[in-house]
FIRO-549696 format. One record per residue: chain; x, y, z of N, C-alpha, C, CB in turn; residue number from 1; residue in one letter. Coordinates in pm, whole numbers, plus 50000, padded with zeros to 5 digits. Glycine has a CB too. Layout:
BEGIN
REC  kette   n.xx   n.yy   n.zz  ca.xx  ca.yy  ca.zz   c.xx   c.yy   c.zz  cb.xx  cb.yy  cb.zz   nr  rest
REC      A      X      Y      Z      X      Y      Z      X      Y      Z      X      Y      Z  NUM     A
...
REM end
This chain:
BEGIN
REC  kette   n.xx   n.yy   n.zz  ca.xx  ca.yy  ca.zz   c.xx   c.yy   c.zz  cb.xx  cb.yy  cb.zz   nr  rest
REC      A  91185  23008  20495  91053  22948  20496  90989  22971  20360  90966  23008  20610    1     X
REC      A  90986  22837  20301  90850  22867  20143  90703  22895  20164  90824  22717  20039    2     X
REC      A  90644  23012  20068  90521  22991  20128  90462  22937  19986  90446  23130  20206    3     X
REC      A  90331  22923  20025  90287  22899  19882  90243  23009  19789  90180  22813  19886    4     X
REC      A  90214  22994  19658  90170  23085  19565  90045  23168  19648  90124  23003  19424    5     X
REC      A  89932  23115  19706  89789  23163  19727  89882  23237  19877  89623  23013  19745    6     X
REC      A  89931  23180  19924  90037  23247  20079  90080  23375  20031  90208  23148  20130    7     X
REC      A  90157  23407  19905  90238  23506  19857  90157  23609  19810  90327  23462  19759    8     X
REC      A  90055  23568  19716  89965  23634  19660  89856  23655  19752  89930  23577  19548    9     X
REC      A  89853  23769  19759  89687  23788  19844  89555  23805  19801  89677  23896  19918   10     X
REC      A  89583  23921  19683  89442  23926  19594  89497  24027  19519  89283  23965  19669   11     X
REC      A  89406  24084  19423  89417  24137  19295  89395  24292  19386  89291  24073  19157   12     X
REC      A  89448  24412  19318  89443  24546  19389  89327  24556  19255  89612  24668  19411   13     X
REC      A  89222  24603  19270  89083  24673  19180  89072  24803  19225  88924  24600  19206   14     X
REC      A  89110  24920  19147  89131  25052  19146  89101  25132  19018  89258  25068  19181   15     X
REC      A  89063  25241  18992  89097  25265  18850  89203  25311  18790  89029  25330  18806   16     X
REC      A  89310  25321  18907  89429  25332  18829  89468  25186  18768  89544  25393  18920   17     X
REC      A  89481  25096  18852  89545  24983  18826  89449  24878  18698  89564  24914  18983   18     X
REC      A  89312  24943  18697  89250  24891  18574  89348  24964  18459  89075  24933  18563   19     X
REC      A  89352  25113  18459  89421  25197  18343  89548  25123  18295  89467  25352  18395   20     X
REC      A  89597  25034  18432  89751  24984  18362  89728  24843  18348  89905  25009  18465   21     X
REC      A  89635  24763  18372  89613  24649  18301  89585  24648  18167  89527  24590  18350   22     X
REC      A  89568  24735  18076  89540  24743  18008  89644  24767  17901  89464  24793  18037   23     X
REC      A  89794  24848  17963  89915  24804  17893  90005  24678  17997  90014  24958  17862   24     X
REC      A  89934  24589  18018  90006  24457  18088  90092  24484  18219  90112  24389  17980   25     X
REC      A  90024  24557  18291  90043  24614  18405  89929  24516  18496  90020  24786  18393   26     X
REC      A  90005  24443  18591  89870  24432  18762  89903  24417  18829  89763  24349  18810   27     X
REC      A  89835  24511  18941  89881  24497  19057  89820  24395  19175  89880  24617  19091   28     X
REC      A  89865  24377  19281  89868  24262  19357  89894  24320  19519  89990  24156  19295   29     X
REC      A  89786  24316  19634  89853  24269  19734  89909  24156  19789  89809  24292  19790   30     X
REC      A  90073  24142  19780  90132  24069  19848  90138  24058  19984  90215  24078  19815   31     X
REC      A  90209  23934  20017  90242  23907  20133  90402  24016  20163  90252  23731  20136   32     X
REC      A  90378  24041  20300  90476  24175  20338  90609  24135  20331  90456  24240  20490   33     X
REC      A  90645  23994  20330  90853  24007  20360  90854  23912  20190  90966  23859  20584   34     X
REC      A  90748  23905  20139  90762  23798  20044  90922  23904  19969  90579  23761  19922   35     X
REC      A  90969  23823  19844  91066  23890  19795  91015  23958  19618  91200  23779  19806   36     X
REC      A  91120  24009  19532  91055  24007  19399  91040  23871  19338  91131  24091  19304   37     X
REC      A  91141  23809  19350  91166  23659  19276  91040  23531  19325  91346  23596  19335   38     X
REC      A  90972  23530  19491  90905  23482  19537  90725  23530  19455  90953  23508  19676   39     X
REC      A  90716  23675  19367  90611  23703  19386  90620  23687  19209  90574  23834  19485   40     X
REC      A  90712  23664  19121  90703  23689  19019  90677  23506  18974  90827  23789  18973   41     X
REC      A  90767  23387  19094  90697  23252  19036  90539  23238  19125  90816  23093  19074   42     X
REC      A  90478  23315  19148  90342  23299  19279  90287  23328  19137  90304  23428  19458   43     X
REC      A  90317  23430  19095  90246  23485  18951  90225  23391  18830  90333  23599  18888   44     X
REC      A  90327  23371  18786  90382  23242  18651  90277  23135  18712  90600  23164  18654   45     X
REC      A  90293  23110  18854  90204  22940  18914  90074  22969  18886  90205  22886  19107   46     X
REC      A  90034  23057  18975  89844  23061  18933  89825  23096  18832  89740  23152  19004   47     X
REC      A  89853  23199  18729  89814  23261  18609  89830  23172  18505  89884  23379  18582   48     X
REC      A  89970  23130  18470  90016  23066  18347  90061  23123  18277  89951  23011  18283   49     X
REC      A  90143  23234  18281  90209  23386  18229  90327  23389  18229  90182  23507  18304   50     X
REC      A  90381  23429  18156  90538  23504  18196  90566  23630  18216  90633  23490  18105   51     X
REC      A  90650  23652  18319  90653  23786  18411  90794  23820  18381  90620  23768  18589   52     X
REC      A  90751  23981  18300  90878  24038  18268  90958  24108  18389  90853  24137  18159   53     X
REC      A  90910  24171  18472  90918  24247  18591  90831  24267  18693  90940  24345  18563   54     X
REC      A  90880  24286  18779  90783  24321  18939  90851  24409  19008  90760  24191  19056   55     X
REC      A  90772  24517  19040  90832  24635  19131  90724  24632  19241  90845  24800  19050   56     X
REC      A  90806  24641  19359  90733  24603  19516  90725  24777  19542  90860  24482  19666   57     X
REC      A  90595  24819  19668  90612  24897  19696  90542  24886  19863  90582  24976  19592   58     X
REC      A  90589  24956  19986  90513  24884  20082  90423  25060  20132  90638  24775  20224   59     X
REC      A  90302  25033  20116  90229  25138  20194  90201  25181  20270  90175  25155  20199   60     X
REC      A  90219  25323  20351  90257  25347  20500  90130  25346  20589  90334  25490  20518   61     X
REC      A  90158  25310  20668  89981  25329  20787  89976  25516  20764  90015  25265  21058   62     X
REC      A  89773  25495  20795  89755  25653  20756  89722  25675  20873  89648  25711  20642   63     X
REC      A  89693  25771  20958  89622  25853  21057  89470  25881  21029  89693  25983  21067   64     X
REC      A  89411  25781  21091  89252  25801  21080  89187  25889  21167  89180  25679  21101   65     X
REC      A  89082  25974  21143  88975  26063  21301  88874  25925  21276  88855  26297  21267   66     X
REC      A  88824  25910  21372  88652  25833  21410  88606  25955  21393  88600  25750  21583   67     X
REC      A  88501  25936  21293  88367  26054  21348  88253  26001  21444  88269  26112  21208   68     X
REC      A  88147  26050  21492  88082  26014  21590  87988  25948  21553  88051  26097  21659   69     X
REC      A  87957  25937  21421  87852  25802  21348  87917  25681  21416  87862  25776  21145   70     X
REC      A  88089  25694  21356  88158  25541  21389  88237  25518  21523  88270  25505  21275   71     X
REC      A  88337  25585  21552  88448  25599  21639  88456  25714  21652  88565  25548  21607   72     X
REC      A  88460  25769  21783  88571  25891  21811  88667  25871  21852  88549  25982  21888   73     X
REC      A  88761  25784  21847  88866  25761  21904  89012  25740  21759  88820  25623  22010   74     X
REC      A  89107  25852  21756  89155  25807  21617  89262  25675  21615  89231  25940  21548   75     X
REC      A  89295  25697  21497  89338  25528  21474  89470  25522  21353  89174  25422  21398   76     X
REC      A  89463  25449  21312  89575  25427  21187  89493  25285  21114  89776  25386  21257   77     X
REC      A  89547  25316  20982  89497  25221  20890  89620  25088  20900  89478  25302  20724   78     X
REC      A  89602  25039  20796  89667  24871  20834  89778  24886  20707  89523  24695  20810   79     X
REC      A  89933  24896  20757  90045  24884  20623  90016  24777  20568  90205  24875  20648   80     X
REC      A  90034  24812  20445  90025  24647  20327  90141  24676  20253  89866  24622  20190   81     X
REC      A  90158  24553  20166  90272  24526  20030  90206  24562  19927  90327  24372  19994   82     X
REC      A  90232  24609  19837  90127  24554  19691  90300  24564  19573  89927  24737  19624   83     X
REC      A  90231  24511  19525  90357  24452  19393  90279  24517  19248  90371  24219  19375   84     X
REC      A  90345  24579  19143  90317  24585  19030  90370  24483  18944  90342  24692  18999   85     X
REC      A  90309  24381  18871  90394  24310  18810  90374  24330  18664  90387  24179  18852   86     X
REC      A  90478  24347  18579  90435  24392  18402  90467  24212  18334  90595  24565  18302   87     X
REC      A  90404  24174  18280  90373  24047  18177  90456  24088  18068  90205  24022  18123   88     X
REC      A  90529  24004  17995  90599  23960  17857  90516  24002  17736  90617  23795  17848   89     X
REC      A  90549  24049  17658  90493  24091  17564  90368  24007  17496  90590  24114  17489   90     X
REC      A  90251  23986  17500  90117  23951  17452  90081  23809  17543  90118  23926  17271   91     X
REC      A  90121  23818  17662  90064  23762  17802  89938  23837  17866  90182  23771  17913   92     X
REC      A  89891  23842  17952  89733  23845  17979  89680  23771  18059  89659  23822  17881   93     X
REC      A  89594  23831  18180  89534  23750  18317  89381  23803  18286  89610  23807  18503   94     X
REC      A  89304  23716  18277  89209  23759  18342  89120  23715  18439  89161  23788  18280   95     X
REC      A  89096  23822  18487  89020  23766  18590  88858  23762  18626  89073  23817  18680   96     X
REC      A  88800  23791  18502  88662  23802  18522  88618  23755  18351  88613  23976  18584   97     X
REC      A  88492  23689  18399  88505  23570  18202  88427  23664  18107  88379  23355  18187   98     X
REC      A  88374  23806  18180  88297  23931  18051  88392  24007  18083  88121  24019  18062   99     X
REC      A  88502  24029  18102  88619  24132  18116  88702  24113  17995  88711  24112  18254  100     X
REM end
């Protein structure tokens, strides 16, 4: 099954680590969960207009939440995601905000 680029790509990960590595052509990305590397590196090239030297996938484990009694007392687990690091070709560049 093909999905599309906006299907594959979910949104931009905004962290301050992942600002620290945009900054040597590092970004990260939550993907879609079975997408592949090769599926997330043309999702990238399509919306951006970039060339993508590499992509390393990593999938994040559900956590063990408590409710406190403001919110929930009842505990829980957080929601597994994909996120992808993808590194850009030497003097490639996304941005995503027009004073960034």
């Amino acid at each position: 099954m093909s999905r599309s680029a906006h299907e594959t790509v979910l949104r931009p990960v905004i962290s301050e680590k992942s600002i620290l590595q945009s900054q040597v052509g590092k970004y990260t990305f939550a993907v879609h969960n079975d997408a592949s590397k090769i599926e997330i590196a043309a999702a990238i090239a399509t919306l951006f207009s970039v060339k993508v030297a590499e992509v390393n996938v990593l999938t994040t484990k559900a956590k063990s939440t408590r409710g406190t009694l403001a919110r929930s007392p009842f505990p829980g687990k957080t929601t597994p995601w994909r996120k992808a690091v993808v590194t850009l070709a030497p003097g490639e560049k996304i941005q995503f905000f027009e004073g960034v």
